[in-house]
C-alpha positions, 0 to 999 in steps of 0.5 A: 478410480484414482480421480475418485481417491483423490476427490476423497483425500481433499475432502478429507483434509478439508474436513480435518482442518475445518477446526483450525483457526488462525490469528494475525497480529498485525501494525498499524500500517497493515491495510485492515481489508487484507484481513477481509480478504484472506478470510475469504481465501481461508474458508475454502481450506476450512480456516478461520481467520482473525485479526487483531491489531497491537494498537487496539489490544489493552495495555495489560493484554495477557495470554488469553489473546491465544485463546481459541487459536490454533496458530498465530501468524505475526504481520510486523513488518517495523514498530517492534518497538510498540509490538513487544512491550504491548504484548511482554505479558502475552507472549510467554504464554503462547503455546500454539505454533506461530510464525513472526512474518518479516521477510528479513528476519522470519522466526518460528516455532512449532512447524517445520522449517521447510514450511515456514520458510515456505510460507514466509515466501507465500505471504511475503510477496501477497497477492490472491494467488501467493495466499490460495497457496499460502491457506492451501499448504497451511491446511494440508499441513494441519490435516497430515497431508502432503503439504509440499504439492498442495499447491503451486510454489510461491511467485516471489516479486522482485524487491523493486518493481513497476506494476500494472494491473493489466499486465499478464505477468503483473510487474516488471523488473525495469522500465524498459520493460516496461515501456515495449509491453506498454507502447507509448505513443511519443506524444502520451505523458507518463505519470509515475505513481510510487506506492508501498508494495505493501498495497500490492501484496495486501490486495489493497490496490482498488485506489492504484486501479481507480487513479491508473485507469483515470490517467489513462482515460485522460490519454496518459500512460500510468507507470505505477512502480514500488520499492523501498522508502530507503533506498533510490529506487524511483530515480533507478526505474524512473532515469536507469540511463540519467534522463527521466522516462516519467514527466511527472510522479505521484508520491502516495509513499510515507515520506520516512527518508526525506533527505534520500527522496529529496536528492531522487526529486532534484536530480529526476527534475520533473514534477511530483504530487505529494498523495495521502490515505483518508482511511475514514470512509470516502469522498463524502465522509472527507469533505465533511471531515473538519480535519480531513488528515488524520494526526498520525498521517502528518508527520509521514505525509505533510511535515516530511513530505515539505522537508523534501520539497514536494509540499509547501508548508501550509497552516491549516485556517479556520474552518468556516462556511464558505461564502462567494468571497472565499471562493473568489479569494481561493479561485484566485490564490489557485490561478496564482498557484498555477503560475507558481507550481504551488496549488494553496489551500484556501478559507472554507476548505476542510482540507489541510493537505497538500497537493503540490506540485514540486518546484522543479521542472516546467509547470507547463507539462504538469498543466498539461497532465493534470487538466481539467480539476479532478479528485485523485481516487478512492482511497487516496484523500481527495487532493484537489488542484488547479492548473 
């Protein structure tokens, strides 16, 4: 008889929150296939979502952007710059409750602070499971229900973490840890890759998981590891003891903090690959891009990346039909770069990316990493290099 009340209760809240409609406003920099996923993870607790996008709204956006929304969530991690004008007009007429979602400084209104402060942890640290809680507590909320047991407490990440997709706890908070769950063979190369914990939290890690488990079919070991663009992380979970742990890195981060990345790669002295998104489709649609870089990717992912050291400067060519000479001519220029630890790119490419390798340390061990020729992954542009 119990089971049978509570199999009632559940779908009574259920039915009462079927109304409930809810809306992110969200920065560029928010994977868009976060949206599809949590959409996914709402209906269940009989939730709409939907998102929109500060850059895309017009100018003169007003309060009809609240239309139809029972709740309004704000994902703005940065840009408030962009975030406030946009939406001066907008915003005095928001009436629904709503939930500014920076960690550091959450605001709300029209919700209990228990709640938001509740739910900021659910969404702060993503993943499928902190969402399931997040919607599930949302909708007991909404219904009148006990909000507090509708689901698990939020599983809070550290701020700086390595991760690994196989990994039953999913990160850990140092490299020792690590490296005794992983076991390395002394002969297996380590390869770094520093992405946005964003990625992680947004469920947008089918490129980390593309790239982690190529490296490892090649015979390495893949140390994945985030943190923040501002602060020493890579050389605190790459060298805690001085010597590096990783033979070579992979920077699929924004470069905001060159001067701080730059000393990190100097004292690290290993090699390091600068990575980029191509957000336009996959391999197929890159190659057949004349840019292949996306204008607003340049200042954080090529002009940043060669203040740093990790790129060499380059000017993107003409872009021609490649005929047999310009393959020859980028052969060699490639052969050369491989000496030189600087991979070049060539007339009749369509990228004008970089694919570098940092100039410090031994080349040696880069070639033999990253050998034979390969594409880095889906969802990361597909740099391409010779060693």
């Amino acid at each position: 008889m119990a089971k049978l009340l509570s199999m009632l209760s559940m779908l009574l809240l259920s039915t009462l929150a079927q109304a409930a409609s809810v809306l992110f406003i969200a920065t560029s920099n928010v994977p868009p296939g976060k949206f599809r996923q949590l959409a996914d993870i709402a209906r269940p607790n009989g939730i709409h979502v939907e998102a929109r996008y500060v850059h895309r709204l017009p100018a003169d956006v007003d309060g009809g952007l609240w239309r139809g929304a029972d709740l309004v969530f704000f994902d703005v991690t940065y840009q408030m710059d962009d975030v406030l004008p946009r939406l001066a007009r907008a915003l005095p007429e928001l009436g629904q409750p709503h939930l500014w979602l920076p960690e550091v400084r959450p605001q709300w209104q029209g919700m209990p602070d228990e709640l938001a402060r509740r739910l900021v942890d659910y969404y702060a640290s993503g993943g499928r499971h902190n969402f399931e809680g997040f919607f599930a507590t949302l909708a007991a909320w909404r219904a009148g229900g006990d909000w507090r047991r509708a689901a698990d407490d939020p599983v809070v990440f550290p701020k700086a973490a390595i991760w690994h997709p196989a990994a039953p706890q999913g990160v850990f908070a140092d490299a020792a840890a690590f490296l005794a769950w992983k076991k390395p063979r002394p002969e297996q190369p380590i390869v770094a890759i520093v992405f946005h914990q964003q990625h992680l939290a947004a469920m947008q890690t089918a490129y980390l998981e593309t790239l982690i488990a190529a490296i490892e079919r090649k015979g390495g070991v893949a140390m994945p590891i985030y943190g923040s663009m501002l602060e020493n992380v890579v050389e605190r979970l790459l060298a805690p003891s001085g010597k590096p742990l990783a033979d070579v890195v992979i920077n699929a981060q924004i470069m905001i903090n060159p001067d701080g990345r730059k000393k990190e790669f100097e004292t690290l002295g290993i090699p390091v690959v600068q990575a980029m998104p191509y957000r336009k489709g996959d391999e197929a649609a890159w190659a057949a891009d004349p840019q292949g870089v996306s204008l607003m990717d340049v200042p954080f992912y090529l002009a940043q990346a060669e203040y740093a050291g990790v790129a060499d400067i380059q000017v993107p060519p003409r872009r021609v039909k490649a005929t047999s000479r310009s393959r020859r001519s980028c052969r060699r220029s490639r052969r050369s770069s491989a000496r030189r630890s600087i991979s070049r790119v060539c007339k009749g490419s369509p990228m004008p990316t970089s694919a570098s390798l940092f100039s410090f340390g031994t080349i040696r061990r880069a070639r033999r990493i990253f050998r034979p020729p390969s594409s880095m992954c889906q969802g990361v542009s597909k740099q391409r290099w010779q060693l």
